[in-house]
PAZADREN-930010 format. One record per residue (C-alpha): residue number from 1; z, y, x. Coordinates in Angstrom, 2 decimals, padded with zeros to 5 digits. Layout:
BEGIN
> NUM / Z / Y / X
...
***
This chain:
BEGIN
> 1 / 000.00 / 000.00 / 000.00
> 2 / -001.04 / 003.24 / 001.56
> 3 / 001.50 / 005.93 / 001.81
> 4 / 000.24 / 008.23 / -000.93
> 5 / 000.42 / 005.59 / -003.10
> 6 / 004.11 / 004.88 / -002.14
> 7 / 004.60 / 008.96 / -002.46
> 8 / 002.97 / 008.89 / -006.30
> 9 / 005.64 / 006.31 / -007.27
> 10 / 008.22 / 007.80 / -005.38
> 11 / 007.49 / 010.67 / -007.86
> 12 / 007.25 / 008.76 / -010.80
> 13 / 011.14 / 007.91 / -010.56
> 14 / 011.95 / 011.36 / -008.75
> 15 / 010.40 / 013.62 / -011.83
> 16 / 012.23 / 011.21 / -014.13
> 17 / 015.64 / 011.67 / -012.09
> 18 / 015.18 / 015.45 / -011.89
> 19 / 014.91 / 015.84 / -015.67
> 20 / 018.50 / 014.70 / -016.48
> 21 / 020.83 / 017.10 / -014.41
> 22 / 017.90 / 019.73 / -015.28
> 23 / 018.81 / 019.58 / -018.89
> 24 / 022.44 / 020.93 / -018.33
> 25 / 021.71 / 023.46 / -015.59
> 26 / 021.60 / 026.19 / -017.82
> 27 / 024.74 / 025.14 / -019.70
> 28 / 026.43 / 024.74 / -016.30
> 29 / 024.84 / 027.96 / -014.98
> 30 / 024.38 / 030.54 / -017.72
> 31 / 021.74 / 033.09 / -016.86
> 32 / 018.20 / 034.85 / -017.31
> 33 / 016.47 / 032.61 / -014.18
> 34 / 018.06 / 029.32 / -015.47
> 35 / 016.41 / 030.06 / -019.10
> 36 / 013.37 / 030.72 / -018.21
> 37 / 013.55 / 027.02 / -016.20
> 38 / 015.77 / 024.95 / -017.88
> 39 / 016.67 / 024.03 / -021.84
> 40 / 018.82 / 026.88 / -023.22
> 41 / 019.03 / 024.40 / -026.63
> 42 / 018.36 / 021.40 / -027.77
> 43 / 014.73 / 022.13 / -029.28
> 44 / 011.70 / 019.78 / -028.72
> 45 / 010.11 / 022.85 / -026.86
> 46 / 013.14 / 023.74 / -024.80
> 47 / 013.43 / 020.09 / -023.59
> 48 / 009.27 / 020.39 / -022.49
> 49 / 010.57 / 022.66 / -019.66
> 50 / 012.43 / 019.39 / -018.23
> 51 / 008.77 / 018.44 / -017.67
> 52 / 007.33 / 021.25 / -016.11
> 53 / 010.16 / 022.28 / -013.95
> 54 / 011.26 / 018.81 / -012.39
> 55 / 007.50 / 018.49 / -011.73
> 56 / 008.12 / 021.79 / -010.44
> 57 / 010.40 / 020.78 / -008.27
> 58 / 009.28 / 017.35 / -006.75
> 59 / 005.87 / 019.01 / -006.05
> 60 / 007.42 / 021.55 / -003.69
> 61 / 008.86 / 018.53 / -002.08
> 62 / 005.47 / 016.44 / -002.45
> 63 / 003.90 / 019.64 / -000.66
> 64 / 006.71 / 019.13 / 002.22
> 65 / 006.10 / 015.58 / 002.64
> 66 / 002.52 / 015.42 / 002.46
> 67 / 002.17 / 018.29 / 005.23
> 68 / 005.06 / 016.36 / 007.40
> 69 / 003.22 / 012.26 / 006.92
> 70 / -000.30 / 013.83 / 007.32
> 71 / -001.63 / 012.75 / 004.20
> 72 / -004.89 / 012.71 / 002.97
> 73 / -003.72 / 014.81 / -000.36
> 74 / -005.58 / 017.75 / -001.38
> 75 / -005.41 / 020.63 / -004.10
> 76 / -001.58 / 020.70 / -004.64
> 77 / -001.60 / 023.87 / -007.22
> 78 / -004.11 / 022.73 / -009.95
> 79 / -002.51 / 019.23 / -009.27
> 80 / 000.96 / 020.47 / -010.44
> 81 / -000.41 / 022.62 / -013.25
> 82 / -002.71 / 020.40 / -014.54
> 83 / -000.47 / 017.13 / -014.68
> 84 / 002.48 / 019.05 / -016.02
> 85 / 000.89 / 020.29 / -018.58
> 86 / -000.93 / 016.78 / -019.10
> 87 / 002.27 / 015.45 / -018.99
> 88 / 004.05 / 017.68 / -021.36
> 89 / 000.76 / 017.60 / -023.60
> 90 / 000.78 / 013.52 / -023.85
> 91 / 004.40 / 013.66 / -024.73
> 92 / 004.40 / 015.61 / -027.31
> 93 / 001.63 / 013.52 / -028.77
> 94 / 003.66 / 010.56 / -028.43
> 95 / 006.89 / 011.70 / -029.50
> 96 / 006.45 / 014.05 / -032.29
> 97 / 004.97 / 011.30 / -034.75
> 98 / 008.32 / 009.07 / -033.70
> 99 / 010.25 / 012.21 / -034.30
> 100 / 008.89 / 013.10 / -037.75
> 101 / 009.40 / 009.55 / -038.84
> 102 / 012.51 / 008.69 / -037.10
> 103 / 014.35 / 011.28 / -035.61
> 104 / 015.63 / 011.77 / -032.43
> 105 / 016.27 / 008.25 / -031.04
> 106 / 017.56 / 008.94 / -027.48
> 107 / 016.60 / 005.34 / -025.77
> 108 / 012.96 / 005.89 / -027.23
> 109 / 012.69 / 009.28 / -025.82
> 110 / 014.09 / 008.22 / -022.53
> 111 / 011.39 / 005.55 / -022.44
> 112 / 008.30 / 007.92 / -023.67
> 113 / 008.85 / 010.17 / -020.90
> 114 / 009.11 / 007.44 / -018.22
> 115 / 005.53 / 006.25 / -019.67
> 116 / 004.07 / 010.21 / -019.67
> 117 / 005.20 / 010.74 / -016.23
> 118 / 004.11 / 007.58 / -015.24
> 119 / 000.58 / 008.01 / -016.30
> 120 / 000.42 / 012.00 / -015.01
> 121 / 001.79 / 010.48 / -011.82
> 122 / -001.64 / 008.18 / -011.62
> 123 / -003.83 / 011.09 / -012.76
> 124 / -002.08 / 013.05 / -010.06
> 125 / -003.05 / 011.13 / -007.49
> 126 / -006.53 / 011.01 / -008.33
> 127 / -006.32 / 014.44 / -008.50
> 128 / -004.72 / 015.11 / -004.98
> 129 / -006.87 / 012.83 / -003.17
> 130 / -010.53 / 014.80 / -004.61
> 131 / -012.14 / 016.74 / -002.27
> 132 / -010.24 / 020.36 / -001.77
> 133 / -011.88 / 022.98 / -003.58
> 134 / -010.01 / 026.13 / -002.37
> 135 / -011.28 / 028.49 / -004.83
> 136 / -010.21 / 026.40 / -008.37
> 137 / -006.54 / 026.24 / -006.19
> 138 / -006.57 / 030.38 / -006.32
> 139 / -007.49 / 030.01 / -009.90
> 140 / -004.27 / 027.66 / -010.40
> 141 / -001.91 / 029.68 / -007.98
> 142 / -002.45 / 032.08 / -010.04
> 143 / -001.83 / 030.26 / -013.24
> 144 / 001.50 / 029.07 / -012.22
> 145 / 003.49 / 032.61 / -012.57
> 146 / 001.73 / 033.03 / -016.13
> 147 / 002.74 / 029.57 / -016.99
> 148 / 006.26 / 030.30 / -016.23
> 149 / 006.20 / 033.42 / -017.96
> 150 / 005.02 / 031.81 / -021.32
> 151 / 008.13 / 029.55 / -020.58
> 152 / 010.50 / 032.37 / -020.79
> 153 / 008.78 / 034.35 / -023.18
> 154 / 008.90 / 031.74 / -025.73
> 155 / 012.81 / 031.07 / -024.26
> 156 / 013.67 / 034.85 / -025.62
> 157 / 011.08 / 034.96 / -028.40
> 158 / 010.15 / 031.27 / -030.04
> 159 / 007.79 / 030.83 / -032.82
> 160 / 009.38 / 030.40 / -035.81
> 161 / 008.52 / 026.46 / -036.62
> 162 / 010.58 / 022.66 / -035.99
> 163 / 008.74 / 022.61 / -032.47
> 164 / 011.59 / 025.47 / -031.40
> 165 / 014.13 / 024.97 / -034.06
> 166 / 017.55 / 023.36 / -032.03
> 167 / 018.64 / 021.23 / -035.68
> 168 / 021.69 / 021.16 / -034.17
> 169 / 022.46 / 025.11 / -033.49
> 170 / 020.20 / 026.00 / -036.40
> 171 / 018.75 / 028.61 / -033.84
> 172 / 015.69 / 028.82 / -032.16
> 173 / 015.11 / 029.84 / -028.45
> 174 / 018.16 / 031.42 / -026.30
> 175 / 020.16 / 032.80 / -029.02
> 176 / 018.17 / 033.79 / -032.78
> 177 / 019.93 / 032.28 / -035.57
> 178 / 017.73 / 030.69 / -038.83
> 179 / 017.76 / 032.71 / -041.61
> 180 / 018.77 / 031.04 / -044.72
> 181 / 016.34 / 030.53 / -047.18
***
């Protein structure tokens, strides 16, 4: 098994780690950065930010390791923009159905997002071993702060439907209750 191979499932279980103390770092650390990154509630869209930012994460340390082994990895930005939002895309395809039907069933989630990361972990690394195309990485660099910004945006002002309603709270985003009806 070559290397990249061994760093792709190396990620696979990294991203998956990441997303659990991820989903309590703005509950332990209460502020406007740790919004933006992390759940402020316990919406379906809040929790899609576990996605983006331990993929976030792990591809700043894929970056590291990749320059450090010498491996034959290319176009790092669209790779983490594009499979992130792959990955949060094919989740929310999966799970929303099971969540209409069902409700939130914890080991079923847990297992969903193990299979999305999974398969954006393969796409990934089809992705980062395509020949580098330097300007479509400028195009992503560039995406990356405007990504993040929707993130907090929609943290401090959510659309008003179940996809950023916490049923728990009753609120939606950082802090707007639900008006009764």
């Amino acid at each position: 098994m070559t290397k990249e191979r061994k760093i792709k499932i190396i990620a696979i279980f990294a991203i998956f780690l990441l997303t659990f103390p991820f989903h309590f770092m703005y509950e332990w650390f209460p502020n406007k950065a740790t919004a933006i990154f992390f759940p402020v509630n316990e919406s379906i869209w809040e929790h899609m930010k576990l996605i983006f930012t331990a993929t976030a994460v792990w591809s700043i340390l894929e970056l590291l390791l990749i320059k450090k082994l010498q491996l034959h990895f290319h176009n790092i930005a669209s790779n983490f923009v594009i499979t992130s939002l792959f990955n949060i895309i094919l989740f929310l395809t999966l799970y929303l159905p099971i969540h209409h039907f069902f409700g939130e069933i914890l080991p079923v989630t847990l297992v969903l997002l193990f299979l999305t990361i999974t398969i954006s972990q393969i796409f990934s690394y089809f992705l980062l071993s395509r020949k580098e195309n330097k300007k479509i990485e400028l195009v992503f660099l560039i995406l990356i702060p405007l990504v993040i910004t929707g993130f907090g945006y929609l943290t401090y002002h959510p659309i008003k439907n179940d996809l950023f309603l916490d049923f728990q709270s009753q609120k939606y985003g950082i802090s707007t209750l639900v008006q009764e009806k």
